[in-house]
KOLVEXPA-365399 format. One line per 8 residues: for each residue y, x, z of C-alpha. Coordinates in nm, 3 decimals, padded with zeros to 5 digits. Example, Ala and Ser with C-alpha at 12.3 -4.5 7.8 and 13.67 -1.06 7.14 Angstrom:
2
-00.450:01.230:00.780  -00.106:01.367:00.714;
//
This chain:
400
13.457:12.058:08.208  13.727:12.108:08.040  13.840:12.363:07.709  13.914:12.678:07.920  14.093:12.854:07.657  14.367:12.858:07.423  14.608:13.113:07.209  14.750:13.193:07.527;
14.462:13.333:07.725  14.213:13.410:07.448  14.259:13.797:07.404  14.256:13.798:07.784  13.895:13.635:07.770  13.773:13.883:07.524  13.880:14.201:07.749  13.706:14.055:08.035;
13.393:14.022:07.839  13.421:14.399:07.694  13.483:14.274:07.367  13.863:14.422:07.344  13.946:14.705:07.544  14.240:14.653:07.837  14.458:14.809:07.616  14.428:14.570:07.338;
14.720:14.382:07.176  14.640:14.194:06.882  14.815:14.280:06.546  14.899:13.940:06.448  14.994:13.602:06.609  14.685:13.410:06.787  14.565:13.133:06.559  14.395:12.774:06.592;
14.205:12.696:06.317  14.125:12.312:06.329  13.785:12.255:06.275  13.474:11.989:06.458  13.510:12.273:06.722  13.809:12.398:06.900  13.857:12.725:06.694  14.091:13.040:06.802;
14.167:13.323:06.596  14.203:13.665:06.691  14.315:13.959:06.379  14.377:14.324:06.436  14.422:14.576:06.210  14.246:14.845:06.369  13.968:14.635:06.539  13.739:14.389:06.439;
13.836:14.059:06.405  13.702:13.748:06.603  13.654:13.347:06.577  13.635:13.171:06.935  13.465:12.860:06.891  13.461:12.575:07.195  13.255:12.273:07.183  13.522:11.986:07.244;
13.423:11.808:07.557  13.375:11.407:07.535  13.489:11.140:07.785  13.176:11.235:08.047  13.281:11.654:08.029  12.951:11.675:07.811  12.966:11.887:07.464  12.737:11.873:07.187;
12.560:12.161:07.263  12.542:12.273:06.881  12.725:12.609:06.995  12.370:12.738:07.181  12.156:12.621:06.858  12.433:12.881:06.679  12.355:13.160:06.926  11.961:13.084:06.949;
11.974:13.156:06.554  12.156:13.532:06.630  11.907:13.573:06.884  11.651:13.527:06.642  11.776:13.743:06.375  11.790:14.027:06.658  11.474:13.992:06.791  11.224:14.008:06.475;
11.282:14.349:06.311  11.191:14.177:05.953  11.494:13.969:05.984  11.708:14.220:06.033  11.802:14.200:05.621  11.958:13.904:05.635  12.174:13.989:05.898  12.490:14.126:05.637;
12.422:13.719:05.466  12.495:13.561:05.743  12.766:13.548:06.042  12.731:13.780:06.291  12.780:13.622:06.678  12.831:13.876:06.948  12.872:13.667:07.279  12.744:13.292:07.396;
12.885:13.216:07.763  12.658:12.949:07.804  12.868:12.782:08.133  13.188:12.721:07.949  13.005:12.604:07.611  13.188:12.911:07.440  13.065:13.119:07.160  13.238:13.451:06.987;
13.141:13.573:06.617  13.321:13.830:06.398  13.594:13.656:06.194  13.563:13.822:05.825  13.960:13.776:05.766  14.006:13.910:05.400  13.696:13.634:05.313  13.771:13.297:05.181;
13.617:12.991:05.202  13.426:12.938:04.831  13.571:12.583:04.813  13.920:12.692:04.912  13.801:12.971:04.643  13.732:12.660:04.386  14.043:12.492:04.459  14.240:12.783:04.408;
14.112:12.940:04.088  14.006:12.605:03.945  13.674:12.774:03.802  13.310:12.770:03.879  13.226:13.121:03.776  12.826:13.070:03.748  12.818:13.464:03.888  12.910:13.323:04.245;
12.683:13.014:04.236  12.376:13.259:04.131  12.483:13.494:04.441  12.493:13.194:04.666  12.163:13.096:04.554  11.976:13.416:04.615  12.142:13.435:04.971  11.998:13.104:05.048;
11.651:13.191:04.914  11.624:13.527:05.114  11.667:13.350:05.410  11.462:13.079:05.352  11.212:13.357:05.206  11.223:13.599:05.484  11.150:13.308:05.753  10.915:13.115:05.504;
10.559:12.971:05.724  10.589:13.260:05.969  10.459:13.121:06.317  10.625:13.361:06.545  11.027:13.245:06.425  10.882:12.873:06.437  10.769:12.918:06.816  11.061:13.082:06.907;
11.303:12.837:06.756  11.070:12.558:06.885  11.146:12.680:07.259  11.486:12.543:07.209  11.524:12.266:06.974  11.316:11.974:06.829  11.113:12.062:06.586  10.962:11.716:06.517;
11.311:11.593:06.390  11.275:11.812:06.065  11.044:11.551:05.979  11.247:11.229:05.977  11.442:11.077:05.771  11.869:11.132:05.891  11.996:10.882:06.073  12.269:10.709:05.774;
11.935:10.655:05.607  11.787:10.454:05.904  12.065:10.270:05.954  12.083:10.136:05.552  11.739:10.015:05.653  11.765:09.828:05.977  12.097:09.638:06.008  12.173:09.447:06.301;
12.439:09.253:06.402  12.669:09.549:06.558  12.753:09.698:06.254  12.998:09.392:06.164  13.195:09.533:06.427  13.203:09.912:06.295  13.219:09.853:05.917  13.528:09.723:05.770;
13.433:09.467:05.517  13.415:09.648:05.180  13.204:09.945:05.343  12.935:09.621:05.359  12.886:09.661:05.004  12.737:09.966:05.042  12.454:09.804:05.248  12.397:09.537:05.035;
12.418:09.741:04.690  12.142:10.012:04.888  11.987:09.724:04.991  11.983:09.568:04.615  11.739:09.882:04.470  11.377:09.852:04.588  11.323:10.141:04.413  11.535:10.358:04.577;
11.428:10.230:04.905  11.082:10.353:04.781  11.158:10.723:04.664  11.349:10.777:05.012  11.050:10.636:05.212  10.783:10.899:04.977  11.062:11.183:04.976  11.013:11.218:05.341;
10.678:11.095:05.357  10.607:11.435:05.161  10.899:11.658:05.375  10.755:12.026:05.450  10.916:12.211:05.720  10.831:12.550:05.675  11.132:12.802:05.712  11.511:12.847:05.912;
11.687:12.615:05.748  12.075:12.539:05.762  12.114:12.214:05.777  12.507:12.185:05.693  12.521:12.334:05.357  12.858:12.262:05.282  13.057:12.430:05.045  13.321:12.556:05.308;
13.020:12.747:05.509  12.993:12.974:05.244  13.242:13.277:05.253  13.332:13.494:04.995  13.505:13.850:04.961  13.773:13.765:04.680  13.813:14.075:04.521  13.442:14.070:04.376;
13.549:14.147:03.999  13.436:13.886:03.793  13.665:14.009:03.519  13.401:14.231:03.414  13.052:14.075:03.274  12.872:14.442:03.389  12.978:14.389:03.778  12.758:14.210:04.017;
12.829:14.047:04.338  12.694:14.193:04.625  12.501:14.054:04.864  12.714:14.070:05.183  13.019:14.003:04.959  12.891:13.640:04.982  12.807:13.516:05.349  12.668:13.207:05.461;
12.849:13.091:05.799  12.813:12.795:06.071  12.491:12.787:06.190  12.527:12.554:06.421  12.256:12.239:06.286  12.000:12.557:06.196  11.659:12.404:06.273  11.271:12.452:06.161;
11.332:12.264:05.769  11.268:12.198:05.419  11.399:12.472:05.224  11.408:12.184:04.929  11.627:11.975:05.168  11.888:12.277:05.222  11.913:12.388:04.870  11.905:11.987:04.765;
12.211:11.960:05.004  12.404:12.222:04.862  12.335:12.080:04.478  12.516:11.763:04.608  12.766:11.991:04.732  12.851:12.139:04.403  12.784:11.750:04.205  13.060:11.673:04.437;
13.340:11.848:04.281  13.273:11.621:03.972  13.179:11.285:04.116  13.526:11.331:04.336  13.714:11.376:04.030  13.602:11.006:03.888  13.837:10.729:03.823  13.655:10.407:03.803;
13.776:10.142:03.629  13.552:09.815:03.707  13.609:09.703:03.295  13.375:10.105:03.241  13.000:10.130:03.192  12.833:10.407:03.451  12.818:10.624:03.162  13.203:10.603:03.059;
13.281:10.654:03.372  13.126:10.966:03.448  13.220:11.076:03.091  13.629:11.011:03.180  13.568:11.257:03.520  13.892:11.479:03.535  13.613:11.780:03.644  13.354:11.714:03.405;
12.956:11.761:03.481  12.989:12.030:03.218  13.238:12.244:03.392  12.967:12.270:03.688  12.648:12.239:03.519  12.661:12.619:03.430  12.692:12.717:03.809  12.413:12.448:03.920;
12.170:12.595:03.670  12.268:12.968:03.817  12.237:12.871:04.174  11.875:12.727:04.098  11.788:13.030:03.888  11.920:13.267:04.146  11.734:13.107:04.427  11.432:13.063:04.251;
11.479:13.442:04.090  11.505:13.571:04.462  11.206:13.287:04.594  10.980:13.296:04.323  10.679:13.248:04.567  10.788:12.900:04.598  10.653:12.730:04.339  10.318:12.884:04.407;
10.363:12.658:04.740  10.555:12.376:04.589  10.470:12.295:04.219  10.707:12.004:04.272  10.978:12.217:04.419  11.284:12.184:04.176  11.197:11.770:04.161  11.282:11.790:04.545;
11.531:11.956:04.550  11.665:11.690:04.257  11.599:11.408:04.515  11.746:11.611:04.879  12.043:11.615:04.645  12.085:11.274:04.590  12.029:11.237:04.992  12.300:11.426:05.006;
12.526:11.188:04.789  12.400:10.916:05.014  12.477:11.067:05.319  12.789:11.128:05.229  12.911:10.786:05.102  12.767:10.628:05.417  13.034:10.905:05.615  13.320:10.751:05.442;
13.184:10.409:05.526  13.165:10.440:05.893  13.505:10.671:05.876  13.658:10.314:05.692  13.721:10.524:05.378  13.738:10.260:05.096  13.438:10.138:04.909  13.525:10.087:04.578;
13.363:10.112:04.199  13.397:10.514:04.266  13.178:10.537:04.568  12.933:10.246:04.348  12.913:10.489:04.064  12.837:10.767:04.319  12.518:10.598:04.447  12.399:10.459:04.080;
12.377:10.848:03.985  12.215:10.922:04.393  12.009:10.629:04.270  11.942:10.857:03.945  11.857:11.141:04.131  11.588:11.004:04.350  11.425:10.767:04.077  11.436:10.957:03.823;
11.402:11.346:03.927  11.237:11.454:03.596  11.523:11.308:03.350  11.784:11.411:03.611  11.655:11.796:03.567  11.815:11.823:03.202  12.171:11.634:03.329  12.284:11.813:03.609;
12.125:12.167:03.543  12.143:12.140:03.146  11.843:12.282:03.066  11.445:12.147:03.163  11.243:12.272:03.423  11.053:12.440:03.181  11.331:12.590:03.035  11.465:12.708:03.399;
11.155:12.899:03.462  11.149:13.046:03.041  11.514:13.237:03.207  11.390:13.330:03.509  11.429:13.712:03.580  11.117:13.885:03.448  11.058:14.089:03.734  11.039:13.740:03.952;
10.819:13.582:03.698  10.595:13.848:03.698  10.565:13.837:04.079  10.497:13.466:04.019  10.227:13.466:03.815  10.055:13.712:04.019  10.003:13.450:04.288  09.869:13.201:04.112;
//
């Protein structure tokens, strides 16, 4: 099986599935929009606007099938009333032809991707991060130990894999011979440097000894599957984002998870924009290093510690379940810096003092989740839950 469609027989597609009436002629030019899927575009300005998404097909005609998982998660928004709130958060898919591995969701054109939104306005405006958070934490919330969205999602998917460790992690553990053959040489020196830190080795093995699946998780956190509306009027400290005016897209990896492993992810996301702006010079301590950053930790710190109030303002309830909660998250995030060094490895990016700093402050993370707290969100745990919203800690200590 081949990709059926493409900018020239798209709109055609979407009248014979009722989407567009006969009549329709789009207002703008067809678009491709290069992403892991084979994306299509469609704008109007007097109807809504869509994103086509096809699964590429491999050498045997077979797909990844990560386009159903993306529909089985609309399904299950549509089929529990209760759910039905987080709906405007989220991306809202319309049609999954199942036989050509095709799936059609409303395209939110006057949105913007928040890291294209980063890059652009070269700011971290805490406002958005604190949105983002509470998004994440209604979801996770709304779907949090309830049985019924566990079966259903368990009729189509895995659910035992929420439990194990990702594969990059496996792989650090158990070389074997092949990977001479897929690692250029310097990538090696990410094994061995892993490798070198029984101690890290450790805190991986009891992070996920300890994992709790428990609520719809995301599972691709990424900063470019968040969308924003960019006229949210920051310029004013009285105005408050909306909730719909920040939406949380690609749900393709969704599965029964952590919600410490989804919010961990996206901390890593966010420590990213300052561990990508080091320069490492071998002659540099870890500390200088980090220090010199062109981004420094202090230009994100303030949006870190207002995505982990926000979430925690909107989820309160979850530190009645997890007292260690905000230490997990601490360590999923440092996962996350690991799992994305061992990406550039196996995609030959270089492996240089950069990438080694990168996985001394992972290292950090996982080791030392208590000390980390103060570094990367600025203030103590303690101190985190002293600012929480007052309404939220009331509803907290009520439960204990």
């Amino acid at each position: 099986m081949g990709l059926i469609l493409s900018s020239k027989n798209v709109v055609d597609y979407l009248k014979q599935h009722n989407i567009y009436s006969q009549d329709f002629q789009p207002a703008f030019s067809v678009t491709i929009k290069e992403s892991k899927n084979f994306n299509i575009v469609v704008t109007s300005t007097t109807h809504k606007n869509f994103i086509v998404k096809q699964n590429r097909v491999d050498r045997k005609g077979q797909t990844s099938g990560n386009l159903l998982s993306e529909w089985i998660f609309q399904e299950l928004i549509n089929t529990f009333s209760n759910l039905a709130s987080i709906q405007p958060l989220v991306s809202e898919t319309i049609l999954f032809d199942r036989a050509n591995s095709i799936i059609v969701s409303v395209f939110y054109n006057e949105y913007v991707a928040l890291d294209d939104y980063y890059e652009t306005h070269q700011s971290y405006h805490p406002k958005i991060a604190n949105r983002v958070g509470m998004n994440l934490a209604k979801i996770h919330r709304a779907t949090y130990q309830q049985l019924q969205h566990r079966e259903y999602l368990g009729r189509h998917c895995n659910l035992d894999s929420a439990t194990r460790p990702p594969g990059f992690i496996s792989n650090l553990n158990s070389l074997s011979p092949s990977i001479f053959g897929k690692i250029c040489p310097d990538g090696l020196d990410f094994y061995r440097l892993y490798q070198r830190f029984p101690s890290l080795h450790q805190a991986v093995i009891e992070l996920y000894d300890h994992i709790q699946p428990a609520c719809l998780a995301h599972n691709d956190l990424t900063l470019d599957n968040f969308i924003i509306d960019p006229q949210i009027g920051l310029e004013s400290d009285v105005v408050q984002i909306r909730p719909e005016q920040v939406k949380i897209i690609d749900w393709e990896f969704n599965y029964w998870g952590d919600p410490a492993d989804d919010l961990g992810m996206l901390v890593s996301q966010y420590m990213a924009e300052w561990l990508n702006s080091l320069v490492a010079d071998p002659s540099l301590d870890l500390n200088t290093t980090l220090s010199l950053a062109t981004c420094p930790l202090e230009k994100i710190t303030p949006s870190l510690r207002a995505l982990l109030r926000g979430y925690l303002t909107a989820f309160p309830e979850i530190l009645k379940h997890r007292r260690d909660f905000v230490k997990r998250v601490i360590q999923f995030a440092g996962i996350g810096i690991i799992g994305r060094l061992s990406y550039y490895v196996e995609y030959h990016y270089p492996f240089n003092n950069e990438e080694i700093c990168k996985l001394q402050v992972a290292k950090n993370l996982l080791c030392h989740p208590d000390k980390s707290c103060s570094t990367i969100f600025g203030s103590t745990e303690a101190e985190l839950m002293n600012h929480m919203n007052p309404k939220s800690l009331a509803s907290l200590k009520a439960t204990v």
